[in-house]
C-alpha positions as CSV (number, residue, x, y, z in Angstrom):
1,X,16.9,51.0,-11.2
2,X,15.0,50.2,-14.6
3,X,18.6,48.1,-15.2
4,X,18.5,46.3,-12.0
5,X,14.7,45.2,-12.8
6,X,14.7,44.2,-16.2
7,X,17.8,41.9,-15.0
8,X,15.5,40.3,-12.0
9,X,12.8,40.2,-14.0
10,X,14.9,38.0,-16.6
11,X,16.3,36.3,-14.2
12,X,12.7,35.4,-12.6
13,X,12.3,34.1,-16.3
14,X,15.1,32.1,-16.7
15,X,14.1,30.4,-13.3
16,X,10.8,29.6,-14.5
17,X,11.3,28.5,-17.4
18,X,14.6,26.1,-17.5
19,X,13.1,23.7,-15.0
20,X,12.1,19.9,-16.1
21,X,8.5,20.5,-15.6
22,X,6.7,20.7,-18.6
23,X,3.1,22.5,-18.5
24,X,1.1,19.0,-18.0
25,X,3.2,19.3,-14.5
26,X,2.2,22.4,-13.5
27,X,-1.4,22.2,-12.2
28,X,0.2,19.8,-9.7
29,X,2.3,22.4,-8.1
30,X,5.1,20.1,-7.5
31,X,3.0,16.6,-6.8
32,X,3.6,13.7,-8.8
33,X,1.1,11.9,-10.8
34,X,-1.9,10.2,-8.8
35,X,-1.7,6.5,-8.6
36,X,-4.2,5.9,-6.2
37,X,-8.5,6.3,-6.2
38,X,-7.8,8.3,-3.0
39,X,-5.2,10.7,-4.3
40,X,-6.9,13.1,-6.3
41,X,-8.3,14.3,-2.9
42,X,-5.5,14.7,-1.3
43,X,-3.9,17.3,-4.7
44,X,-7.1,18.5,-4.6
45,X,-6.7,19.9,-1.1
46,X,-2.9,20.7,-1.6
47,X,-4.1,22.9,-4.9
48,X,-6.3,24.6,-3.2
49,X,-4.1,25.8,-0.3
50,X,-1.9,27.1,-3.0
51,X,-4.6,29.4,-4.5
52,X,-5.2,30.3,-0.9
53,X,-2.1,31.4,-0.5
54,X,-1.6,32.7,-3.6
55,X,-4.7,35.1,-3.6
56,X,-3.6,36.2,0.0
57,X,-0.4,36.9,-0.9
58,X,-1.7,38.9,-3.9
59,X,-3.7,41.3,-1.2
60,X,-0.9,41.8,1.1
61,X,1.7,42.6,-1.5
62,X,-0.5,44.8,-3.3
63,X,-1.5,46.7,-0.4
64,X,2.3,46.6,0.9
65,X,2.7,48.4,-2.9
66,X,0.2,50.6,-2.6
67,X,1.4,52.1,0.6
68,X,5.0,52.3,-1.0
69,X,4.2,53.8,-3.9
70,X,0.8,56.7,-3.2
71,X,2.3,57.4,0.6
72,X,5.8,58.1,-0.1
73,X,7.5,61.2,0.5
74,X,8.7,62.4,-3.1
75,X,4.9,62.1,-3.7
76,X,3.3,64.1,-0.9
77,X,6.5,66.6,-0.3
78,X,5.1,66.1,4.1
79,X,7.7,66.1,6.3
80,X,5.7,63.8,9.1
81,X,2.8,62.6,7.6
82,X,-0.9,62.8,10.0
83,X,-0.6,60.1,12.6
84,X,-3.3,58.0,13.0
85,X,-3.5,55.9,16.6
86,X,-6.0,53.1,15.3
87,X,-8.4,52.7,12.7
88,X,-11.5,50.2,13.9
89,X,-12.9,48.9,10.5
90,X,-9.1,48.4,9.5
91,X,-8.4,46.1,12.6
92,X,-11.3,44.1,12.3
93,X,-10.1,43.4,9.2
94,X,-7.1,42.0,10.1
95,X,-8.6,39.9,12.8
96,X,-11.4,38.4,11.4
97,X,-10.1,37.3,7.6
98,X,-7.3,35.5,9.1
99,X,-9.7,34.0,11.6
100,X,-11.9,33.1,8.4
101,X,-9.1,31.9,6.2
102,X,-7.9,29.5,9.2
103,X,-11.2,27.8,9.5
104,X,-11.7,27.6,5.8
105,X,-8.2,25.4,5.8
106,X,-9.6,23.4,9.3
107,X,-12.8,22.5,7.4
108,X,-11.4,21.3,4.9
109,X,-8.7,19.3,6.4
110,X,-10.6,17.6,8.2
111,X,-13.3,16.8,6.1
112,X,-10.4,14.9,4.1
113,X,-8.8,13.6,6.6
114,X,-12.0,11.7,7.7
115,X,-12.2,10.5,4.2
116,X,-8.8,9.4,4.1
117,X,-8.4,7.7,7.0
118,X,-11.5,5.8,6.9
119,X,-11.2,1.7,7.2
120,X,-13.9,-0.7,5.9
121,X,-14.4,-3.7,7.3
122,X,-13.2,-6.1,5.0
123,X,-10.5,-4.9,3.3
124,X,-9.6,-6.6,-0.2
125,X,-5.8,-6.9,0.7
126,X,-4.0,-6.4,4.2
127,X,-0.2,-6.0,4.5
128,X,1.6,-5.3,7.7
129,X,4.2,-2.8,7.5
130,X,7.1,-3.4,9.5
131,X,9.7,-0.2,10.2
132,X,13.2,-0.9,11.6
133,X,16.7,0.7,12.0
134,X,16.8,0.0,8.3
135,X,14.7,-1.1,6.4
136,X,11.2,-2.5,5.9
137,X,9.7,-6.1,6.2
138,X,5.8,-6.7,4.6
139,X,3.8,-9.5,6.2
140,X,1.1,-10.5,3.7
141,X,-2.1,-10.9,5.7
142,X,-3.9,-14.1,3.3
143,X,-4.3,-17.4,3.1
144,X,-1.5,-18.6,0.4
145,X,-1.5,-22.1,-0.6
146,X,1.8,-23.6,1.2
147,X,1.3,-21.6,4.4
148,X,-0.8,-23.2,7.5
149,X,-1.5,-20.6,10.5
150,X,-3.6,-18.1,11.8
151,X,-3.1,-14.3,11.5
152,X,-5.6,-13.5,14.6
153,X,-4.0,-16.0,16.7
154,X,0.0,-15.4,15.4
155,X,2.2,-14.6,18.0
156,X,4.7,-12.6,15.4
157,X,1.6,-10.3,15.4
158,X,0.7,-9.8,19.0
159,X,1.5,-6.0,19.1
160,X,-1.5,-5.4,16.5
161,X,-4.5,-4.4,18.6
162,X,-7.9,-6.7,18.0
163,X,-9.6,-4.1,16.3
164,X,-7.4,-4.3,13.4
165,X,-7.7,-8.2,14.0
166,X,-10.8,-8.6,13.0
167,X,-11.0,-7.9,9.5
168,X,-7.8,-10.8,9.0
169,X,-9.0,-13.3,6.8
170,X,-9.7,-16.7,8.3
171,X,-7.0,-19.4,8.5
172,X,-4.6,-16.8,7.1
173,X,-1.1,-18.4,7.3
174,X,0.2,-15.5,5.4
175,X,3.8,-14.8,3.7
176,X,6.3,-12.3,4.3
177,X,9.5,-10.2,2.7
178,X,12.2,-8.4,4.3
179,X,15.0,-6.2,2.9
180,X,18.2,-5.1,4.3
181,X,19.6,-1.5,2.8
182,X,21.5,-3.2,0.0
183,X,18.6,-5.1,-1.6
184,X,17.4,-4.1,-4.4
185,X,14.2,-4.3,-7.5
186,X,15.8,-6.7,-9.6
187,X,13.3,-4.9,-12.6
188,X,14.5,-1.6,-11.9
189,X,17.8,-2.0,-9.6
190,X,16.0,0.2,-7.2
191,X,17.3,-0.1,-4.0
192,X,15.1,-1.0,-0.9
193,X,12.7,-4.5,-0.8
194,X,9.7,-4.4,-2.9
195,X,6.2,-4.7,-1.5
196,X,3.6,-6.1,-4.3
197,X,0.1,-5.0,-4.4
198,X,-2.9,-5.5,-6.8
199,X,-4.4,-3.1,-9.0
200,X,-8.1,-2.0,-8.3
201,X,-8.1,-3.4,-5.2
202,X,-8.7,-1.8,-1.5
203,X,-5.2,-2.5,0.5
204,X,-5.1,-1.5,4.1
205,X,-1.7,-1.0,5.6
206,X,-1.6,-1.8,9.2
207,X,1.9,-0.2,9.9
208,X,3.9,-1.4,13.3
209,X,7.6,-0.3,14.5
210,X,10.5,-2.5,16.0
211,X,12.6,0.1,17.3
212,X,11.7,3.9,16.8
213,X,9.1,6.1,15.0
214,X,9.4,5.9,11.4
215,X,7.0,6.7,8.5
216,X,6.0,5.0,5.2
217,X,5.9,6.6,2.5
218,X,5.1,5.9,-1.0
219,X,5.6,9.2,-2.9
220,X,3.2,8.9,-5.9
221,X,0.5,7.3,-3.2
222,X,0.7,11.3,-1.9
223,X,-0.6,9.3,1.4
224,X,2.1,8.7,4.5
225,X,1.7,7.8,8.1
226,X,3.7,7.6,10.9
227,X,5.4,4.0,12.4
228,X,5.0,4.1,15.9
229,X,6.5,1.5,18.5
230,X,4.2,0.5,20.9
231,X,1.2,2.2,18.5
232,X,-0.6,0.6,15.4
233,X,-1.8,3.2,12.6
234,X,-3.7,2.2,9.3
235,X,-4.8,3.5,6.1
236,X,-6.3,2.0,3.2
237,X,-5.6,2.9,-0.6
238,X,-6.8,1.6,-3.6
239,X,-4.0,1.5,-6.8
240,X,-5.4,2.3,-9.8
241,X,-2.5,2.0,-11.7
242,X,0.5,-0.2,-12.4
243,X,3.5,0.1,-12.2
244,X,6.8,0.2,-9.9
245,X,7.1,3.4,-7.9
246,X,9.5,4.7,-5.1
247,X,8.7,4.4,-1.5
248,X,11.2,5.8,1.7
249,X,10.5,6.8,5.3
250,X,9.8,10.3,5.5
251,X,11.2,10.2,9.3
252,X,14.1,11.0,10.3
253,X,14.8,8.0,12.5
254,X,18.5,7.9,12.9
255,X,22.1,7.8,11.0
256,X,21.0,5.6,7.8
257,X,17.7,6.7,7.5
258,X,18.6,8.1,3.9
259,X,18.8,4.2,3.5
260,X,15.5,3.1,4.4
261,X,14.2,3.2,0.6
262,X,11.4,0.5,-0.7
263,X,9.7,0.2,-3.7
264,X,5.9,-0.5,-4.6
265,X,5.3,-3.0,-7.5
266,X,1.8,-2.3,-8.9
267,X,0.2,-5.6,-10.6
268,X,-2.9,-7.0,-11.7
269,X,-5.2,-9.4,-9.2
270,X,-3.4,-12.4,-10.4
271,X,0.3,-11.6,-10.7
272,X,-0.2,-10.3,-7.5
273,X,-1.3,-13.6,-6.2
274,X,1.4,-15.9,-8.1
275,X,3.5,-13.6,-6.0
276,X,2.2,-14.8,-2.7
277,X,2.6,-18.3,-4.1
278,X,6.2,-17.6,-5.4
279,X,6.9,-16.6,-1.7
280,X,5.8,-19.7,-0.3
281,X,7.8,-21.9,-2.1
282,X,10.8,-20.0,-1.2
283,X,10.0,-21.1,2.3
284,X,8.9,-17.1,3.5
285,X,5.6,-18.4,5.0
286,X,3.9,-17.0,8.3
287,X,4.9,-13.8,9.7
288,X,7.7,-11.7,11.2
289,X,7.5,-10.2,14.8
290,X,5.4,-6.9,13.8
291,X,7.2,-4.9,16.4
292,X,7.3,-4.5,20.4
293,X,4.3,-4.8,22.8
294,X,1.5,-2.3,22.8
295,X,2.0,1.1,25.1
296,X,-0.3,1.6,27.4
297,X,-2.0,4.2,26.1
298,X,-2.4,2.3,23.0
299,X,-4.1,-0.3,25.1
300,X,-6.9,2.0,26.6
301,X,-7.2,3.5,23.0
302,X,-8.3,0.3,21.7
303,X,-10.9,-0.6,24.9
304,X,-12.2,3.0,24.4
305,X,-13.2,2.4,20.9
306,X,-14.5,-1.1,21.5
């Protein structure tokens, strides 16, 4: 027995140890580094559930322990040991902590969530996300020099309720850029298009769907929501740091949806908008379609909250 343990203990060990975490990592408990004003709330919350969970786990297995090691039989030498039926102040217990530790986690979710999800009114910088069977397009929602329109009037972007609408910047002819699976970052030969945003500034991501659900991801954003058909969800970041990080949909949307990868190009305020520009003169001005027609429950949604 003492064999056998010293042998899972070293293995335990080995396990920890010869991983490619270094101890800067570890606080994160698996969560890449924040990029985003908003993300430390989210590690925040996902740290916390780990000591949660750890310091729960530490009560059951040391009482599992306990009753191993002071109520076995070698110990006591009793046959049957006294039976007890039910024990009040024990079954309390076990109703009410779990009933505590459950609304601790509710509060605090949704106190985040709240924060998260929150949209100003004006947003610095709106892209439309665009999810298909596979890959992504990103309709830049500003007025570029080069591109004449109107986001609020655009038929490509119909399915996007009014609410959403309103905070579109006037005259906004916008610019767009698809991807198909095989393109890729030309910087980092990444696969998946590359969606540009500026540093320091609040984006809002109005996310639509062409085909089935999807959801957009952008791993080091620790932020993803859902790509509904038929349904428009937002969120809003603010990037705080540049750089080019990975992006995928973490939805398992059919056969290639290993494929539908994108990357996120982090620049500052005025390589972002020489972008936009760069996109115009390659002729990408206005908008693709956003997706399919609202749903009808999307459509009393929106006269609800107006």
């Amino acid at each position: 027995m003492r064999r056998k343990l010293l042998q899972a203990l070293t293995a335990g060990l080995v396990l920890a140890t010869a991983t490619g975490c270094t101890w800067e990592d570890f606080p994160r408990l698996g969560m890449p580094t924040p990029t985003t004003e908003e993300a430390p709330r989210i590690l925040s919350l996902w740290q916390g559930s780990w000591a949660a969970a750890l310091a729960v786990g530490v009560l059951v297995w040391g009482l599992i322990l306990w009753s191993a090691f002071f109520h076995r039989r070698s110990r006591t030498k009793v046959e049957v040991p006294p039976q007890t039926r039910y024990n009040m102040p024990i079954e309390a217990l076990y109703t009410v902590v779990p009933l505590i530790v459950v609304s601790v986690f509710f509060y605090f979710t949704a106190r985040d969530e709240s924060e998260l999800l929150k949209l100003e009114k004006k947003p610095d910088v709106t892209v439309n996300v665009v999810g298909f069977q596979w890959s992504w397009c990103f309709n830049y929602v500003e007025n570029v020099e080069g591109s004449t329109g109107d986001a609020k009037t655009s038929k490509e972007l119909d399915p996007i309720p009014d609410r959403y609408k309103e905070a579109f910047p006037a005259d906004a002819g916008g610019v767009y850029d698809c991807g198909i699976p095989g393109t890729r970052n030309p910087q980092t030969n990444n696969p998946g298009p590359t969606l540009w945003l500026p540093e320091g500034k609040r984006v809002r991501f109005v996310l639509t769907s062409r085909d089935v659900i999807h959801s957009f991801w952008v791993v080091p954003f620790l932020m993803k929501q859902d790509v509904i058909p038929g349904h428009t969800n937002a969120f809003e970041v603010t990037p705080n740091r540049e750089g080019t990080f990975l992006g995928k949909c973490a939805e398992l949307c059919g056969v290639d949806h290993s494929r539908m990868l994108f990357n996120v190009k982090v620049v500052s305020p005025e390589r972002y908008e020489q972008h936009l520009k760069d996109l115009a003169k390659k002729g990408q001005t206005g908008y693709v379609p956003a997706g399919i027609e609202q749903s009808g429950p999307e459509k009393n949604r929106e006269s609800n909250i107006l």
